[in-house]
N, C-alpha and C positions, 0 to 999 in steps of 0.2 A: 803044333799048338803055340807053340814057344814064338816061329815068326809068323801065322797069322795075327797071335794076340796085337803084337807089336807093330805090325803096317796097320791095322784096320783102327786101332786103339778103341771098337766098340764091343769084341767078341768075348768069349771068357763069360762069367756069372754079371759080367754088366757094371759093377759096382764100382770101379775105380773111378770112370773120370764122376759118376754121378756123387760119392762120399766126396772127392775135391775138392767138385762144387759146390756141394752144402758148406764146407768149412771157408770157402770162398766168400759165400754169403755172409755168414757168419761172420768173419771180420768185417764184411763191408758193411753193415749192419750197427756194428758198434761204433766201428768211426762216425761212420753219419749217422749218430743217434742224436734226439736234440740235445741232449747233455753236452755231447760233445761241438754240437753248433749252435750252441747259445752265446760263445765269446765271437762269433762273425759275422756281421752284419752287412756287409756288400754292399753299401750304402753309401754316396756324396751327396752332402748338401753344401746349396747352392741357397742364400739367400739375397734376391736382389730388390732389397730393401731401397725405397727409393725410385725406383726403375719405372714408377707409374709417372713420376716427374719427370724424366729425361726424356728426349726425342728419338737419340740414337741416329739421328737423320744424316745420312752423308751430304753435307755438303760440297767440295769438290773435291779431286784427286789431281794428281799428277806421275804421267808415266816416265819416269827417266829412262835412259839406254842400260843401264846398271842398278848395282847394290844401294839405295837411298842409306849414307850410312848414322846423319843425324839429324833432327831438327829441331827449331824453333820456335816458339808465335811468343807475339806483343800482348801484354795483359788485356787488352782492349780488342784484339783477334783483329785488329786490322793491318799485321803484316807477316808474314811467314819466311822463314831462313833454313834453308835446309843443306846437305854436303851430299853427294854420288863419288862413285866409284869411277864417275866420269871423270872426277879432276873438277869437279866445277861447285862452284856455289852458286845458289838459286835464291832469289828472292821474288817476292808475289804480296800481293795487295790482298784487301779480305775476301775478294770474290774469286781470287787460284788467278787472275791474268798475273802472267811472268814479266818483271817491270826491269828484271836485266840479267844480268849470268857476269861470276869471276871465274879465271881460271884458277885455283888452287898449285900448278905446279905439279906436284905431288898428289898422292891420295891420299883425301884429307881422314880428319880419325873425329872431329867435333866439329860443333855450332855454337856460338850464342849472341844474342841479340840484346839491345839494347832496350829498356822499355820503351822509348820512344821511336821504336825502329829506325833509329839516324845514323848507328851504327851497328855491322857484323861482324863477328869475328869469327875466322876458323884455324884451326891447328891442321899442320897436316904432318906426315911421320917422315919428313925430312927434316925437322925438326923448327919449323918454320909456322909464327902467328901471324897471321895477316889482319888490317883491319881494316874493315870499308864502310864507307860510308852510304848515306843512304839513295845517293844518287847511284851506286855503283866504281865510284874511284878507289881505288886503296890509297888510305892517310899513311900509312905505316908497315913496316914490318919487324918482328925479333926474332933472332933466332936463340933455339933452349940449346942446342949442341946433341939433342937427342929428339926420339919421334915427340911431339908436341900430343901427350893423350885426353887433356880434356882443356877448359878455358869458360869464363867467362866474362862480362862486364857490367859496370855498373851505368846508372843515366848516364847519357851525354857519352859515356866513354871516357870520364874520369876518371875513372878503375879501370883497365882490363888486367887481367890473370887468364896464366898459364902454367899447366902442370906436365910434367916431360916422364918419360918411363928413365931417366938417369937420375930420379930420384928428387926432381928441383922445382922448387914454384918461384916464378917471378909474379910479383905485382908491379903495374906499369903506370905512368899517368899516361890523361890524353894526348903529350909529343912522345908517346914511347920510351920515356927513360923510368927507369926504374927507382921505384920506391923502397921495397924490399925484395930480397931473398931469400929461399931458405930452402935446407936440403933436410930431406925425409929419411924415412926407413923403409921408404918401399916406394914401386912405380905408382907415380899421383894418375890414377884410374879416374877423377872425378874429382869437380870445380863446383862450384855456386858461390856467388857474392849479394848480396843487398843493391837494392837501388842506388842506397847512399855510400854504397863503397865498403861499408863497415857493419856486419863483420865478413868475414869470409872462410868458407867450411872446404876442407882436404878429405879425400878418401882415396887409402890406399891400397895397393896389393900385399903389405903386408898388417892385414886385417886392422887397420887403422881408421879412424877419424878424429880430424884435429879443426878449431876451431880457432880463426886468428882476427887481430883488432887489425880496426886501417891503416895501423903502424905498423902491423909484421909481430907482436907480441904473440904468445900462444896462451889464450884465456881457458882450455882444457884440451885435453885428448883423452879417447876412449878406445878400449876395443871391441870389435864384433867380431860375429861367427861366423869367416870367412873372409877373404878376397872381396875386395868391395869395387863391386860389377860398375854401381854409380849411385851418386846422391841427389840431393833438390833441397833446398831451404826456401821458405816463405820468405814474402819484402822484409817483415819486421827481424828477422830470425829468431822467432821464438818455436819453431817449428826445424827442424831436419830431419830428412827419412833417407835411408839407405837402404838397397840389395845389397845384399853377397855372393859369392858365389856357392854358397851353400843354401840356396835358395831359400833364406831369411830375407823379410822384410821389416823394417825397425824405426820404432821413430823418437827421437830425441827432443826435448826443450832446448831453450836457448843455455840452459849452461850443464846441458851432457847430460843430462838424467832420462833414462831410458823411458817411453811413456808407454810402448807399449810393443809386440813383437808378434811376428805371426811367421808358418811357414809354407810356402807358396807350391801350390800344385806341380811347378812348372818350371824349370830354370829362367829365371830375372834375366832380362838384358839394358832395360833401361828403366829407369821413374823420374818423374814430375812431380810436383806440387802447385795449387792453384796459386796466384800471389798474394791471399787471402789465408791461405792455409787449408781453406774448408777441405778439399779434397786431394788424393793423389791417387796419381795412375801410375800403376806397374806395367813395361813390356814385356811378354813371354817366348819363349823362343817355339809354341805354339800357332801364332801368330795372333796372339787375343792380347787386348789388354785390359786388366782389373783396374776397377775405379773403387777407392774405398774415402769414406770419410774420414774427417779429421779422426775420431775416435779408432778406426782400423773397421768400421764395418761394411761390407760388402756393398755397393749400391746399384753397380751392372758390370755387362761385357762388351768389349767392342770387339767385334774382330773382321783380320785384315787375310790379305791372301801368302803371306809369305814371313818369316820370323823378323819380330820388331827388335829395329836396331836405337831409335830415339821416341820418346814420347813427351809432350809441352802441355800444358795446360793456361787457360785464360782465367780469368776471375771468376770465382766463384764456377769454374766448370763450363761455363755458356759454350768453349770450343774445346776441342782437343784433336790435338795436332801428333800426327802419327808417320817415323818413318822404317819403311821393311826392305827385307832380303828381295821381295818380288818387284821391285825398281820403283815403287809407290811413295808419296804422299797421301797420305788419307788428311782430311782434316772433317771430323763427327760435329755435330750439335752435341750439346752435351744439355745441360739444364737452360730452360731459355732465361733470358736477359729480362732482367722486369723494364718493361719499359718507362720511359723517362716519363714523368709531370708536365704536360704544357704551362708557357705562364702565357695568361692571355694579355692582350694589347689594354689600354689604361681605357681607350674610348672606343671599344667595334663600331664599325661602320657597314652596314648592308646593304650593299646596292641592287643584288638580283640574285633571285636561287640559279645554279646549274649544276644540273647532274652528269655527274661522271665516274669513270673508273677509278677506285680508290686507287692510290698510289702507296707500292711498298714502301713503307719506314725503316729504317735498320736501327732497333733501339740500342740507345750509348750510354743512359743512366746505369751505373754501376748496380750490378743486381742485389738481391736482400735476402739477407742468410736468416732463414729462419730458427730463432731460438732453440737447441738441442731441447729433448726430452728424456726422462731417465725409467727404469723398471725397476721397482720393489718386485721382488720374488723372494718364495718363501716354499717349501716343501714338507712331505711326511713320507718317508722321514726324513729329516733333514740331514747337511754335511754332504749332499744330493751334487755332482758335479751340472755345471754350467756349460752352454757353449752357445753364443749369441749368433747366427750368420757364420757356424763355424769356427767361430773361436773362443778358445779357452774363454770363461768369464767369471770365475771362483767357484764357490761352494755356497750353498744355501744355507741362512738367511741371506741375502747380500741384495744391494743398491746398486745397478748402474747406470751411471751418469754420464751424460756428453752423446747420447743420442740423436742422431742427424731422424727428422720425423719421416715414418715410412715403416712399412712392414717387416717382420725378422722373425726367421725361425732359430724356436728358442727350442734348444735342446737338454732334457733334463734326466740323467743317470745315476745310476747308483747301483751297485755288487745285488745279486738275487733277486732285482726289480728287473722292468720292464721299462725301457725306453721313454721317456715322453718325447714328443715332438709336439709345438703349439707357434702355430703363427700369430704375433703379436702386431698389433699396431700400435707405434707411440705417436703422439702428440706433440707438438711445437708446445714447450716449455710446460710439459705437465709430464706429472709422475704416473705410468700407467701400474698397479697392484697385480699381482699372478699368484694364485697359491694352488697348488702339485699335490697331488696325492697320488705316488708311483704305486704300481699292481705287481707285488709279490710273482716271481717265477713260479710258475708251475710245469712239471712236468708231467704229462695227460698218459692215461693208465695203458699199459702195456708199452711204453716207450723203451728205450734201450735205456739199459742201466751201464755206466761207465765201469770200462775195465782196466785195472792195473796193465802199461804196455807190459809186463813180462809175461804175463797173463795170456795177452793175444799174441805174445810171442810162441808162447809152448803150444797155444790152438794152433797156431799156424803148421807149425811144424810139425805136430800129430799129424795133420792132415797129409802134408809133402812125404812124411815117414809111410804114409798110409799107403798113399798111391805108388810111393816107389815100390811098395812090398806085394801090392797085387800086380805092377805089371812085372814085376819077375819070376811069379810062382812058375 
């Protein structure tokens, strides 16, 4: 009796394995009772708020032999600057033709470009800046003494900067001698300067950003959460956004006051800001890039075939300029350009109709940011949490303001309520009104009633007690 019980584990009165598995049930039952899955919602949202106005259209690519490790575009998208693993810098006009190649040396670590694309610079980790011009000749070089980790320049190449992992930024005029220096508290991860030289923003590895005149003065420093992957500053600098390596995204006013913070699906490897401010792109080491507006709200996604190493932006978004682990250049349509105002001649002259093929235009008129709009929201009950596009956005009653116009899911919670979700449309320079009235939780009749775990403890092990006693009778 004794070893058939036990090889067949079906004979005997039967009851063993069948009592188990009720008490099996039986816990499983309680755990996933809705009581117990009311706090899990399995749920991402995604609002791409905006995304009816972008194109998303690739415009061209380029394949390098290697890692594409940075890039850059002209506010006006009509030149792009990028670095490979090939040792080379690349330059190209707005339609992707390659208009020349430097060799770099070394493999370089940065890009940046001049607004008027007449000069580039790259850093590379031999500790060596280079700076060329637009023809393709190198004007110049400095060496940091260490790998050269980020760099920019201002017009002309009146400015350029350079940030080294031994801790040091130089600023340089246009013959390469230096204006200031100065030694950090961490590797300068991250460069941006203004058009006009001044001011110019530091991000370090030891969770640093510091903010300096065109003198070298430090007008604030701040800290963030984490290692800061890379920054971007607007022309005016009233704008600065950082990653971290804590995959924070954050963004700053012109003198250090945080505006506003989010945290990112996805580990940051690079961001942009338009020279406008309206908009910045985050790279992910997914291979997408987040485009959010100036306020932090979601607007689309791009995405590439391989993890983004650099991302640029043009004005007001019309391009964006992408480079990845998978040897690529992308460069996207982003929002199109409003096209420019003809002015017409003082006296037309008609001589003869002829019909023909329209001729493509490439509009150059700087595009027109349409005035944000804001949402009064209100709830019942109120003190109701907020989340606009995913992010945090207070408690209810509450106003917000600085809405780029376009749809947003608005998410509306609160302890023993039920979820809202409402997709909103705001308007260009109007307040759109919303008032909530969340729906009490109910739990529907015979549901599982939540157990003290000591509770399903002792269930549990009645039952293991149980079975081990009938398969030894």
């Amino acid at each position: 009796m004794h070893a058939t019980g036990r090889a067949g584990g079906y004979s005997g009165n039967g009851t063993r394995p069948l009592t188990f598995l009720i008490f099996l049930l039986l816990a499983a039952a309680l755990l996933l009772s809705p009581a117990g899955a009311a706090n899990m919602t399995g749920k991402l949202l995604l609002s791409p708020a905006g995304a009816a106005n972008m194109t998303g259209k690739l415009l061209w690519t380029y394949n390098d032999a290697n890692d594409v490790v940075d890039v850059a575009i002209t506010p006006d998208g009509d030149y792009v600057a990028a670095v490979s693993q090939s040792n080379t810098l690349v330059f190209f006009d707005r339609g992707g033709t390659l208009l020349w190649t430097y060799p770099t040396q070394m493999r370089p670590t940065s890009v940046a470009l001049s607004p008027g694309g007449d000069r580039a610079v790259f850093g590379n980790v031999g500790g060596k800046m280079g700076v060329v011009d637009g023809k393709g000749d190198l004007v110049w070089e400095y060496s940091m003494g260490g790998s050269v980790e980020s760099v920019a320049v201002a017009t002309g190449g009146t400015t350029v900067a350079a940030g080294s992992a031994n801790y040091q930024i130089a600023a340089l005029d246009s013959a390469g001698k230096a204006i200031w220096t100065k030694t950090t508290d961490g590797s300068v991860t991250a460069l941006a300067i203004t058009p006009a030289g001044d001011p110019l923003a530091a991000g370090t590895s030891s969770y640093g950003v510091d903010l300096y005149s065109g003198d070298g003065d430090e007008e604030w420093s701040t800290s963030v959460e984490g290692s800061v992957v890379d920054l971007a500053m607007s022309d005016d600098g009233s704008t600065i956004v950082v990653v971290t390596g804590l995959n924070r995204l954050t963004a700053f006013d012109g003198q250090g006051n945080q505006d506003w913070s989010l945290i990112l699906p996805v580990a940051p490897s690079a961001v942009g800001i338009s020279p406008d401010g309206a908009y910045v792109a985050v790279g992910l080491a997914d291979g997408k890039v987040n485009v959010f507006s100036r306020s932090g709200a979601m607007q689309y996604v791009l995405s590439t075939g391989g993890e983004v190493d650099g991302v640029d932006l043009t004005t007001g978004a019309t391009r964006v300029a992408i480079a990845d682990r998978d040897n690529q250049i992308y460069v996207f349509e982003g929002f199109p350009a409003a096209p420019s105002t003809p002015t017409p001649t003082a006296t037309p002259t008609l001589t003869e109709t002829v019909t023909t093929e329209p001729t493509p235009v490439t509009p150059t008129g700087t595009p027109t940011i349409p005035p944000p709009g804001s949402l009064a929201l209100s709830s019942v009950p109120s003190g109701a949490e907020v989340r606009i596009g995913g992010i945090p956005a207070g408690v209810t009653p509450l106003t917000v303001g600085d809405l780029s116009p376009g749809s947003y899911m608005v998410e509306v919670s609160a302890e023993g309520y039920n979820t809202a979700e409402i997709s909103v449309a705001i308007a260009s320079g109007e307040t759109t009104s919303l008032a909530v009235e969340l729906v009490p939780v109910t739990i529907p009749a015979g549901a599982g009633i939540p157990f003290p775990a000591a509770a399903l403890t002792l269930i549990l092990a009645a039952g293991i007690a149980l079975w081990w006693r009938q398969g030894h009778r």
